[in-house]
C-alpha positions as a printed Julia matrix, in Angstrom:
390×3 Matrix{Float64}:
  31.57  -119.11   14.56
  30.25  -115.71   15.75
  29.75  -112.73   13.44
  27.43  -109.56   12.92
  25.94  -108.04   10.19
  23.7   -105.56    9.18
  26.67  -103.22   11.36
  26.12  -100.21    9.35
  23.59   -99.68    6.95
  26.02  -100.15    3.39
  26.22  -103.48    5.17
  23.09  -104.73    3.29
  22.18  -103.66   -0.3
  19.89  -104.87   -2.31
  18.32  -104.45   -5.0
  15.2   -105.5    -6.96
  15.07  -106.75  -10.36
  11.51  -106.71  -12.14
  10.1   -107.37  -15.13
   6.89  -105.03  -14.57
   6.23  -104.02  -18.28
   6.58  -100.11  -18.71
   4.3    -98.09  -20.75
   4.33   -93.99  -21.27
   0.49   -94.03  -20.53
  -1.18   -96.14  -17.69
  -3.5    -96.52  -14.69
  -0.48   -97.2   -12.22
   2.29   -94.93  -12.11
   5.66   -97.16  -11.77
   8.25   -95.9    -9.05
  11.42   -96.94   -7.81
  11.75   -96.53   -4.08
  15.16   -96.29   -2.55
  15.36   -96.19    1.05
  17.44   -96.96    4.6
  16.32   -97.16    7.85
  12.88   -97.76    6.57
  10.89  -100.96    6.54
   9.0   -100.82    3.15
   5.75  -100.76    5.16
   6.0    -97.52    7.14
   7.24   -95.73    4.28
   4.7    -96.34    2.18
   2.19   -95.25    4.96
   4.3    -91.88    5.29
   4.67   -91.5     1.14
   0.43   -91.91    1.31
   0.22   -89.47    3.52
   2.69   -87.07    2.12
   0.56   -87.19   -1.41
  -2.82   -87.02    0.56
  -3.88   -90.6    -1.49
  -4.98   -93.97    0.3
  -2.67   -96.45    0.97
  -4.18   -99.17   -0.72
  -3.21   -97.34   -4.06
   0.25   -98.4    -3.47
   1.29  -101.95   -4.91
   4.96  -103.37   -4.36
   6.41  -106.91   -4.76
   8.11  -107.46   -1.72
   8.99  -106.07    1.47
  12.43  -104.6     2.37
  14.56  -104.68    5.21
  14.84  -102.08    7.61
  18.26  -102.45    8.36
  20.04  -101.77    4.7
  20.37   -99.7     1.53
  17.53  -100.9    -0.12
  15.65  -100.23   -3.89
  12.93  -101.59   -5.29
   9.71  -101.26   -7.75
   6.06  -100.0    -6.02
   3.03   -98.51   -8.39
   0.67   -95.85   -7.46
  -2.54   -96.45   -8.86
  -3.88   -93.0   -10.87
  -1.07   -90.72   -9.11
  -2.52   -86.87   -8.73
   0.21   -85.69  -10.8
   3.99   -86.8   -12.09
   6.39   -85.99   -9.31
  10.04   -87.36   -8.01
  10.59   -87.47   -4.06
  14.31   -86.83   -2.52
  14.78   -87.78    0.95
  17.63   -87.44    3.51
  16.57   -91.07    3.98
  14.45   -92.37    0.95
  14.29   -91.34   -2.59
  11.4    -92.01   -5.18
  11.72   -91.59   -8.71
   9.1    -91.83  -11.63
   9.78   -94.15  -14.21
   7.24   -94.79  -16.51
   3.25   -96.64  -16.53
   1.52   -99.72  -16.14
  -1.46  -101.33  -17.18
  -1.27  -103.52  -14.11
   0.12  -102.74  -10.16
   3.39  -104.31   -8.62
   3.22  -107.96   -7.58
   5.4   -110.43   -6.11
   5.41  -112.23   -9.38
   6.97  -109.31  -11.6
  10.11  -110.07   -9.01
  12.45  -111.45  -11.11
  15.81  -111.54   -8.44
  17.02  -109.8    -5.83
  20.75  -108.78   -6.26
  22.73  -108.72   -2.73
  25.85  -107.24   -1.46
  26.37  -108.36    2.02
  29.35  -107.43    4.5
  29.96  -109.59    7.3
  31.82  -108.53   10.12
  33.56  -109.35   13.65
  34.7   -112.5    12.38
  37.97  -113.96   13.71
  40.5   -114.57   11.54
  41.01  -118.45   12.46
  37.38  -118.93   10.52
  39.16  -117.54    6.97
  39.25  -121.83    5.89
  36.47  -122.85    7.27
  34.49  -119.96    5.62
  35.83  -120.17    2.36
  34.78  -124.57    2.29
  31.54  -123.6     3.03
  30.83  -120.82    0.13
  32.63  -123.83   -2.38
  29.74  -126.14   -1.15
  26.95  -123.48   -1.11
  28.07  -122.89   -4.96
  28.13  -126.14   -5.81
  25.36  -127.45   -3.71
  23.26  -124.37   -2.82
  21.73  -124.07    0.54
  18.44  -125.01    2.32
  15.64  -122.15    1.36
  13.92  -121.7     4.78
  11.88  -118.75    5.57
  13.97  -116.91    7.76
  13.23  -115.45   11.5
  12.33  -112.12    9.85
   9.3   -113.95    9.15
   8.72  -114.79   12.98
   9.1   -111.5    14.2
   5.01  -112.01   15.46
   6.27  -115.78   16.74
   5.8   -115.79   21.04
   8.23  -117.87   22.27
   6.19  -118.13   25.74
   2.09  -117.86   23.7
   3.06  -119.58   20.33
   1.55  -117.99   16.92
  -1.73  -116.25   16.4
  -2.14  -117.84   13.36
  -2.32  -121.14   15.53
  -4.8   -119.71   17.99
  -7.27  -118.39   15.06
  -7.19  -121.45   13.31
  -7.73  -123.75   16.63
 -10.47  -121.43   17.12
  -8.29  -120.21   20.57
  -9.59  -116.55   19.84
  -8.6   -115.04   23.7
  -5.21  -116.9    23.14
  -5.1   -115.06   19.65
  -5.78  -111.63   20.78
  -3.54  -111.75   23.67
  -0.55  -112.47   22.08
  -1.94  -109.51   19.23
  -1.78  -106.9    22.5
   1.08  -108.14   24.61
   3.67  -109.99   22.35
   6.97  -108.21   22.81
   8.99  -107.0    20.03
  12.73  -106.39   19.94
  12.56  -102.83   18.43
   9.3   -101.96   21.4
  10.4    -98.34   23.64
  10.59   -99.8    26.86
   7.34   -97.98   28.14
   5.61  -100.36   25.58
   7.25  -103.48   26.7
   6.16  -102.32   30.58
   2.68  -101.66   29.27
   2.24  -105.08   27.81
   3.66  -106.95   30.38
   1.24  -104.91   32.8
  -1.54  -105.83   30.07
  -0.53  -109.78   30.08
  -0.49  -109.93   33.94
  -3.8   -108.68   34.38
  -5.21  -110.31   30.79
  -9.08  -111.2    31.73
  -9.78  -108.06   33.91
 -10.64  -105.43   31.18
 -10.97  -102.67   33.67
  -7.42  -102.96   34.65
  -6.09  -103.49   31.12
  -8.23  -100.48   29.79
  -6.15   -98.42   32.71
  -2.88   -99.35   31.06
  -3.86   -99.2    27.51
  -2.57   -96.31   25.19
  -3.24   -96.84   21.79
  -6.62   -96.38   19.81
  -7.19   -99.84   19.29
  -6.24  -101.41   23.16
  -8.66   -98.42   24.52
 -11.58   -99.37   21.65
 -11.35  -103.24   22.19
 -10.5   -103.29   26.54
 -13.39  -100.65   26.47
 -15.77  -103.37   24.14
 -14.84  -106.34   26.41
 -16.08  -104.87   29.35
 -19.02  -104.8    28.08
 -18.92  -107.66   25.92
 -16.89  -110.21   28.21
 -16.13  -112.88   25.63
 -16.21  -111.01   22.02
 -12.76  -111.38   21.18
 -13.9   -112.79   17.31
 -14.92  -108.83   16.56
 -11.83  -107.82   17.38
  -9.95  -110.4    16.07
 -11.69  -109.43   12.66
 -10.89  -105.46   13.04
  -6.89  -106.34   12.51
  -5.41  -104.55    9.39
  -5.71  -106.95    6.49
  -1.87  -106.44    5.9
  -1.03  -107.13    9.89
  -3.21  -110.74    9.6
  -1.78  -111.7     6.46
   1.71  -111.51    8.29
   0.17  -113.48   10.96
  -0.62  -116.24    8.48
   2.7   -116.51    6.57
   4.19  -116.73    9.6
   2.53  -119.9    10.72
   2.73  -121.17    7.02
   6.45  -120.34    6.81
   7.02  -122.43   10.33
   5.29  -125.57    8.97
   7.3   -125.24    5.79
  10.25  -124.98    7.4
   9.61  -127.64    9.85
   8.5   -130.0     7.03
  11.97  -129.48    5.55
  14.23  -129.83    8.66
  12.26  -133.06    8.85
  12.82  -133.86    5.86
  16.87  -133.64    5.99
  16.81  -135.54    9.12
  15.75  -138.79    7.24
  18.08  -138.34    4.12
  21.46  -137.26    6.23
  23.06  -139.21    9.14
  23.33  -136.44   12.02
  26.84  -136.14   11.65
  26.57  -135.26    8.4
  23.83  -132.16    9.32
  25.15  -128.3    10.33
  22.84  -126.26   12.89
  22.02  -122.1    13.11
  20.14  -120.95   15.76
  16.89  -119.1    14.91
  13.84  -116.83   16.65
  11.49  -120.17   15.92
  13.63  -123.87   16.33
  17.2   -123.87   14.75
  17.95  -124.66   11.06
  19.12  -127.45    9.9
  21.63  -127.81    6.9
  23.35  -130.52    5.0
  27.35  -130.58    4.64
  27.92  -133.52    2.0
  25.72  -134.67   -0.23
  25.08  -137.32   -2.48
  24.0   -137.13   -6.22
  21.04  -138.96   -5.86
  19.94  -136.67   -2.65
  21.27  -133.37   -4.43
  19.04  -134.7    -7.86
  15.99  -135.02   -5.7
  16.19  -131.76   -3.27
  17.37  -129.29   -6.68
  14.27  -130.65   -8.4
  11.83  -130.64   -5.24
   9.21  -128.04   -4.77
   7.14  -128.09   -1.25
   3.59  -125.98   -0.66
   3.0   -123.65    1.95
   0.15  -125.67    3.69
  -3.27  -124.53    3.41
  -6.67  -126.36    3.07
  -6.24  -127.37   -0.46
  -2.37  -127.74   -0.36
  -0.53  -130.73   -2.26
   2.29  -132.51   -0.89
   4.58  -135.01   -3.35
   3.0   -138.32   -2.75
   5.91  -139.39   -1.03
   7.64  -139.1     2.63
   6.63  -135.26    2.79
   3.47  -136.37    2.55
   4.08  -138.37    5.53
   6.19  -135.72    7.51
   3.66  -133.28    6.52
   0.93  -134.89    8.42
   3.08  -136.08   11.65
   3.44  -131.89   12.26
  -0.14  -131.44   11.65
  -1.09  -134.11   14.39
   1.27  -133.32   16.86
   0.26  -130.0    16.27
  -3.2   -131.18   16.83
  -4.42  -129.25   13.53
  -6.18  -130.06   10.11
  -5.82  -128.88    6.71
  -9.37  -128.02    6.6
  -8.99  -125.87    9.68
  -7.09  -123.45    7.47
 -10.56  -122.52    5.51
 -11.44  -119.82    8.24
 -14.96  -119.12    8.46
 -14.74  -115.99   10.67
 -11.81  -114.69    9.83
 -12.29  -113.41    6.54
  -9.7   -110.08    6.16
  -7.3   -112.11    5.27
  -6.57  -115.88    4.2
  -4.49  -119.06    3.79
  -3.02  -119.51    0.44
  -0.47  -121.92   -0.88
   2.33  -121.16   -2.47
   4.64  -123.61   -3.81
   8.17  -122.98   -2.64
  11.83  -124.13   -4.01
  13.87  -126.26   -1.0
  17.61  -125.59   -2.77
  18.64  -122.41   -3.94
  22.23  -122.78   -5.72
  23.31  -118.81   -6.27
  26.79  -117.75   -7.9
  28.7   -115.8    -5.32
  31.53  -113.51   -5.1
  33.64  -113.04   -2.31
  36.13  -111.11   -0.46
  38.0   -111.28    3.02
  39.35  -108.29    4.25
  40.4   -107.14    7.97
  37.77  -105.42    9.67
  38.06  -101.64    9.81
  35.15  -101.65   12.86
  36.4   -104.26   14.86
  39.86  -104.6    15.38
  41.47  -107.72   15.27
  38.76  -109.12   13.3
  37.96  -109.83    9.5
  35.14  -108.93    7.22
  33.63  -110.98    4.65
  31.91  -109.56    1.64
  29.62  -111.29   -0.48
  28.17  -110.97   -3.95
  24.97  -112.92   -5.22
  21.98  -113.47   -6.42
  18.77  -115.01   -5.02
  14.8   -115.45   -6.35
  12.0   -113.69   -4.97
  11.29  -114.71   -1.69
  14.81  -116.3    -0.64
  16.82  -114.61    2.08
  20.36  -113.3     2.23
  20.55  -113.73    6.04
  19.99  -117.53    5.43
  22.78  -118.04    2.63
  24.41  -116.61    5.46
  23.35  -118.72    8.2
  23.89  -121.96    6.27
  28.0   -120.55    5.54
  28.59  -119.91    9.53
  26.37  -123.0    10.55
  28.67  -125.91   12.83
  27.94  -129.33   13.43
């Protein structure tokens, strides 16, 4: 079944729910952010340099989607002065202190309205079966390809390279990997950069930012030093390299995973940016018993699978992969590192629902949903696992 979403920006809302105590005195000054159009990232770079303060005084839980209506909670540590900021596009608003800065683990939910459009009107039964079993069942809780955004289809992940020790490999893909939202001057100047990788003079000629002209300039005269560079990266831009490559094993693990509990006719496929997803359609008690209850680690050196068939899996990706858990203890890369997470496999949200005709697409129907999910879980895969087909 086709569909689009994400059309307009009241499309996607979400919102953040934290339990960040509040004080009326405090080191951090708690904010909620309210924004569209903005990835939390870059706005928090601009909101630094609006107040003149360094961006590693800013804290938040989780980033936010670019495409959406989004709020959420961020702390400024020792803020020059008590101030509210109203945007055409973002909006910040004081509400209180805290004795400690914004986490992850003060997220307590994200809440989700969702509209779903250009869908034909021949998928109204087939939609509606599928939320039933997502609210009975749940879905699968993959890491979704907004995590892969660094993933090269043609180069692989950086993460990969770095930990195979591949640095060249590594810091290729860091200067010519092509992004979906790059000008198209940038995607010709990384193309230009990837043809003639190796000769430095020619890919100092086409380089334009800061960084390409520092590190082309320092490996002409230091042929093989990619490692320096490597460790120059923004803390922030390796750690997304890492969950990346952690979020692909996990997900991987998993797929694997259904594959030996489900007969294939009984599994549902979505396309994604890194291998497809994989979902169940019916399932057992015993199965549904054991994949509600099961928790899986993002893998890192120290990382601890069940003792059971994951265990197995686990280890089948690592040497086909021709990687070791112990790899993941970098030794030169030290910005930034691997650490595991333990991560739910079912979510099972309560969702609302509505089917309407589509005021954008004529002809078509819109579904809006309604729900609930824990930090870390994605909208765009409850999604994915309704409009998934055998």
């Amino acid at each position: 079944m086709s569909y689009k979403i994400k059309v307009k920006p009241e499309d996607f809302i979400v919102k953040e729910i934290s339990s960040i105590p509040l004080k009326e005195k405090g080191p951090f000054g708690v904010f909620i952010l309210k924004k569209k159009k903005w990835n939390t990232i870059d706005l928090l770079k601009k909101i630094a340099q609006k107040l003149r303060i360094p961006f590693d005084s800013i804290s938040y839980g989780g980033k936010k989607d670019r495409h959406g209506i989004t709020e959420q909670f961020i702390t400024i540590k020792n803020p020059p002065f008590k101030f509210n900021i109203k945007k055409d596009k973002f909006e910040l608003k004081h509400i209180g202190f805290s004795d400690e800065p914004m986490k992850p683990q003060f997220i307590e939910n994200n809440v989700f309205k969702v509209t779903v459009r250009a869908i034909s009107p021949n998928a109204i039964d087939s939609i509606i079966y599928h939320i039933e079993k997502v609210k009975n069942y749940g879905f699968i809780n993959y890491f979704d390809d907004q995590r892969f955004g660094s993933f090269d289809p043609n180069q692989g992940f950086i993460a990969e390279k770095i930990i195979k020790g591949h640095y060249n490999g590594a810091l290729k893909i860091y200067f010519t990997h092509i992004y979906p939202e790059d000008k198209k001057k940038a995607k010709e100047r990384k193309r230009k950069i990837s043809e003639n990788w190796g000769d430095w003079n020619s890919c100092l000629n086409f380089a334009k930012t800061k960084f390409e002209k520092f590190a082309f300039s320092h490996l002409l005269e230091h042929q093989k030093d990619y490692i320096s560079l490597l460790q120059k990266i923004p803390k922030e831009e390796m750690s997304m390299f890492f969950s990346a490559y952690q979020s692909f094993i996990w997900n991987e693990t998993v797929k694997r995973l259904l594959k030996t509990l489900f007969p294939v006719e009984n599994l549902l496929i979505h396309k994604g940016v890194a291998g497809e997803y994989i979902f169940f359609d019916e399932i057992d008690e015993k199965n549904f018993e054991y994949l509600k209850s099961l928790e899986i680690p993002t893998p890192s050196s120290n990382a601890k699978m069940p003792q059971d068939i994951i265990e197995k899996i686990y280890n089948e990706i690592f040497f086909e992969r021709q990687i070791k858990p112990s790899q993941f203890n970098l030794k030169k890369i030290r910005q930034s590192f691997f650490k595991s997470v333990p991560r739910q496999v079912l979510v099972i949200p309560n969702i609302l629902h509505k089917i309407e005709d589509d005021e954008v697409y004529e002809g078509k129907i819109k579904l809006t949903l309604g729900f609930i999910l824990p930090r870390g879980s994605y909208a765009t895969m409850l999604i994915k696992r309704i409009f998934a087909k055998k």
